[in-house]
MIVEX-549754 format. One record per residue: x, y, z of N, C-alpha, C in turn; residue number from 1. Coordinates in pm, whole numbers, plus 50000, padded with zeros to 5 digits. Layout:
// residues N
<pt n_c1="X" n_c2="Y" n_c3="Z" ca_c1="X" ca_c2="Y" ca_c3="Z" c_c1="X" c_c2="Y" c_c3="Z" num="NUM"/>
...
END
This chain:
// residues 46
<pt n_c1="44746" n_c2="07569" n_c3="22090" ca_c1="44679" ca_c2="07467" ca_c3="22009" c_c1="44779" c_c2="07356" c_c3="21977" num="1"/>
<pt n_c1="44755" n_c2="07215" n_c3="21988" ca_c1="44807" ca_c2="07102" ca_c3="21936" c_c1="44787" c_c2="07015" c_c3="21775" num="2"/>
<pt n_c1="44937" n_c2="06989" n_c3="21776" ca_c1="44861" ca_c2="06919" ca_c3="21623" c_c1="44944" c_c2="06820" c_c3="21650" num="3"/>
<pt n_c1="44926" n_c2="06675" n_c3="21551" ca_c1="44977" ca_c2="06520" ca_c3="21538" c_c1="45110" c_c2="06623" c_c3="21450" num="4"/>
<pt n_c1="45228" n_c2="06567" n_c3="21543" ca_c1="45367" ca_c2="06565" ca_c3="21420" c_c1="45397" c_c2="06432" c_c3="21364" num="5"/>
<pt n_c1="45398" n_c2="06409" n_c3="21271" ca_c1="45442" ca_c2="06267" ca_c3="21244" c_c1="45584" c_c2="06218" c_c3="21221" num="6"/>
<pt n_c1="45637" n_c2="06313" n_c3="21257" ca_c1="45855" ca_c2="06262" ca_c3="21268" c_c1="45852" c_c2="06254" c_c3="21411" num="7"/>
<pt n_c1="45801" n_c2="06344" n_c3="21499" ca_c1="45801" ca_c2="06336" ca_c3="21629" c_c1="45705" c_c2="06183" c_c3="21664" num="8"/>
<pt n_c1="45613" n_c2="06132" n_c3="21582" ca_c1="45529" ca_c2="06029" ca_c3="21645" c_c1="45397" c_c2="06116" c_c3="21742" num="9"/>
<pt n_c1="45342" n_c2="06184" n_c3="21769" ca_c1="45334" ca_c2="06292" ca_c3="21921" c_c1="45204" c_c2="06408" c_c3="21873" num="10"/>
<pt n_c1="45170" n_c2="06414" n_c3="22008" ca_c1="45106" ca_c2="06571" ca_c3="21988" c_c1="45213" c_c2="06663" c_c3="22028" num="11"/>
<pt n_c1="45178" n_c2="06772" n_c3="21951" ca_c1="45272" ca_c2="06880" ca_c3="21945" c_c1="45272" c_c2="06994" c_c3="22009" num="12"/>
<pt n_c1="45299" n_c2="07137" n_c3="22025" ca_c1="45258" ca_c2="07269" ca_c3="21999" c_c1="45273" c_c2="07306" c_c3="21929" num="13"/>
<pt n_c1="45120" n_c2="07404" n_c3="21837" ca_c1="45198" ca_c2="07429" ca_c3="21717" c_c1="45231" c_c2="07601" c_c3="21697" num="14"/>
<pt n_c1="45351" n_c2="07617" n_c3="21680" ca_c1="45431" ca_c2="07740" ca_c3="21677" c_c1="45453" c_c2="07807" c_c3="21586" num="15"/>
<pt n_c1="45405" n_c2="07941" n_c3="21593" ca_c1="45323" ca_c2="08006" ca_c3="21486" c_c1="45250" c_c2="07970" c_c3="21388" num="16"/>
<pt n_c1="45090" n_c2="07959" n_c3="21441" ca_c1="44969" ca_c2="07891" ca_c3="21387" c_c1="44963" c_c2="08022" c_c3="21286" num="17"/>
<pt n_c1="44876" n_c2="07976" n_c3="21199" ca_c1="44864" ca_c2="08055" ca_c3="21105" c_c1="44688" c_c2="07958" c_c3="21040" num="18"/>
<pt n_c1="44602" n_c2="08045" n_c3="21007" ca_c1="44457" ca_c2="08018" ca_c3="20990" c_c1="44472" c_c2="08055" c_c3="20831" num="19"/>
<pt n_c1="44406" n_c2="07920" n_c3="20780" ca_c1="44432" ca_c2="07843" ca_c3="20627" c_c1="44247" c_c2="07819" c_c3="20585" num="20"/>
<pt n_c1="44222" n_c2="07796" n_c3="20501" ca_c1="44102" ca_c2="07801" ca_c3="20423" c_c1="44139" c_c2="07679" c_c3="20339" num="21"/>
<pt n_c1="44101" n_c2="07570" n_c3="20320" ca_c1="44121" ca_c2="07450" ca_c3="20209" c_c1="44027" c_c2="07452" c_c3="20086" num="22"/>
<pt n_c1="44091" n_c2="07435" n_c3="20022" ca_c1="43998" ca_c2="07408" ca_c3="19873" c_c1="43868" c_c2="07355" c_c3="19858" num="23"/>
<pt n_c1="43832" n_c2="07271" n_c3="19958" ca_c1="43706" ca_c2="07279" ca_c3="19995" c_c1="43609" c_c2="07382" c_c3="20085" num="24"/>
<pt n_c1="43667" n_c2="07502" n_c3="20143" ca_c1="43618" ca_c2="07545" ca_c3="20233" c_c1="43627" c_c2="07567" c_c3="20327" num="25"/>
<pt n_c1="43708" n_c2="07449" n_c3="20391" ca_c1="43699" ca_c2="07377" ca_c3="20525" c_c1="43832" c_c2="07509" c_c3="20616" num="26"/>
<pt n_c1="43771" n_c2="07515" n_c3="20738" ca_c1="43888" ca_c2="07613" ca_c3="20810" c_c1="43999" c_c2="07477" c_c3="20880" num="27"/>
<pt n_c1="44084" n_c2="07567" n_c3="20868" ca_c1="44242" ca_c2="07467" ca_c3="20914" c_c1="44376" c_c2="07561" c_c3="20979" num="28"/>
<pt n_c1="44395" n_c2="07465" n_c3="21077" ca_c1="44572" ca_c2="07577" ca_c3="21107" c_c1="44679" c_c2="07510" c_c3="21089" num="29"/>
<pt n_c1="44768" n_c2="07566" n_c3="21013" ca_c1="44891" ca_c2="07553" ca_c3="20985" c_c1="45031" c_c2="07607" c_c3="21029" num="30"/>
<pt n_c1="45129" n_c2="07511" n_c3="21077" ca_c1="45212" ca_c2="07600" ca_c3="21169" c_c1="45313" c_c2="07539" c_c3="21181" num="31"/>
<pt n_c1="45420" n_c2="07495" n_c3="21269" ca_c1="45570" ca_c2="07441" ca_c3="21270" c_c1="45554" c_c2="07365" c_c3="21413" num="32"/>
<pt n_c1="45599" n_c2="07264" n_c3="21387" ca_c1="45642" ca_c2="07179" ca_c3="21565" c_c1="45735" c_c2="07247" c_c3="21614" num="33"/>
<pt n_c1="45691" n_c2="07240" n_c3="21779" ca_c1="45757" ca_c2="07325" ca_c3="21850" c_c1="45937" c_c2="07238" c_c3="21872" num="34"/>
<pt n_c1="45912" n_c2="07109" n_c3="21827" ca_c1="46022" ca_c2="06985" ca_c3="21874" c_c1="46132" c_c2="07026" c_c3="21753" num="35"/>
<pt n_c1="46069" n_c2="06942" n_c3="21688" ca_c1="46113" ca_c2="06932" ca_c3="21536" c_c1="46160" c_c2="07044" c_c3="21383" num="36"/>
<pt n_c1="46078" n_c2="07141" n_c3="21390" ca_c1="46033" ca_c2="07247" ca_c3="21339" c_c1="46003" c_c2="07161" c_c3="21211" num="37"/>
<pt n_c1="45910" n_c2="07050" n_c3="21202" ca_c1="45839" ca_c2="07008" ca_c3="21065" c_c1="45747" c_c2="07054" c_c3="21093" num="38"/>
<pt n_c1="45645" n_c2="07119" n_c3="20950" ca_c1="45570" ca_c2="07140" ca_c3="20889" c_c1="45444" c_c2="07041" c_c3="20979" num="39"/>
<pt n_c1="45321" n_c2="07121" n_c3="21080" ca_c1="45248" ca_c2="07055" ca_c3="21142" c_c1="45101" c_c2="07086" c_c3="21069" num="40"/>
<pt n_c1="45030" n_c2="07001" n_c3="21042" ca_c1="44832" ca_c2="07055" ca_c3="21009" c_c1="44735" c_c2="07042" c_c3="21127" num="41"/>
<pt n_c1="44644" n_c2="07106" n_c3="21122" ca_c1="44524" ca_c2="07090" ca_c3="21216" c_c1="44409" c_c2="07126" c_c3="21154" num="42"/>
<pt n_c1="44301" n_c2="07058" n_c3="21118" ca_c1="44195" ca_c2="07017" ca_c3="21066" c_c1="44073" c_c2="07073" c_c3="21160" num="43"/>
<pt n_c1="43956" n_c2="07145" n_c3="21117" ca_c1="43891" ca_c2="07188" ca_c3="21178" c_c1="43921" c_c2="07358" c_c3="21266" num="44"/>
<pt n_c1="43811" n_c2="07367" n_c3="21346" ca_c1="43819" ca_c2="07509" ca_c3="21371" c_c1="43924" c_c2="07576" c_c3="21475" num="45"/>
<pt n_c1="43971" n_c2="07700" n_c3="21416" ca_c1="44131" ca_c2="07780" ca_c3="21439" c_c1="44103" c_c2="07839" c_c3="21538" num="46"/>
END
C-alpha cells in the first residue's frame, strides 16, 4: 500500500501499516515511509 510522504514530496511504501479507526469512524492506515522513516497516513479503506 502507498501513502503521500510529505518530506519526501512522493508516493511512498508504507512500512509497517498498521489499521487505525478515526474519531469519526472513518477506517485509515498508519505506518512509516519506507525512504524517510516519517510518520506516513492513508485515508480510507486498509
Amino acid at each position: 500500500m502507498t501513502a503521500f510522504c510529505f518530506k519526501c514530496r512522493k508516493k511512498v511504501e508504507i512500512k509497517s501499516p498498521k489499521k487505525i479507526t478515526m474519531k469519526n469512524g472513518k477506517p485509515a492506515t498508519q505506518g512509516v515511509c519506507s525512504k524517510c522513516g516519517t510518520k506516513v497516513f492513508r485515508i480510507g479503506k486498509s
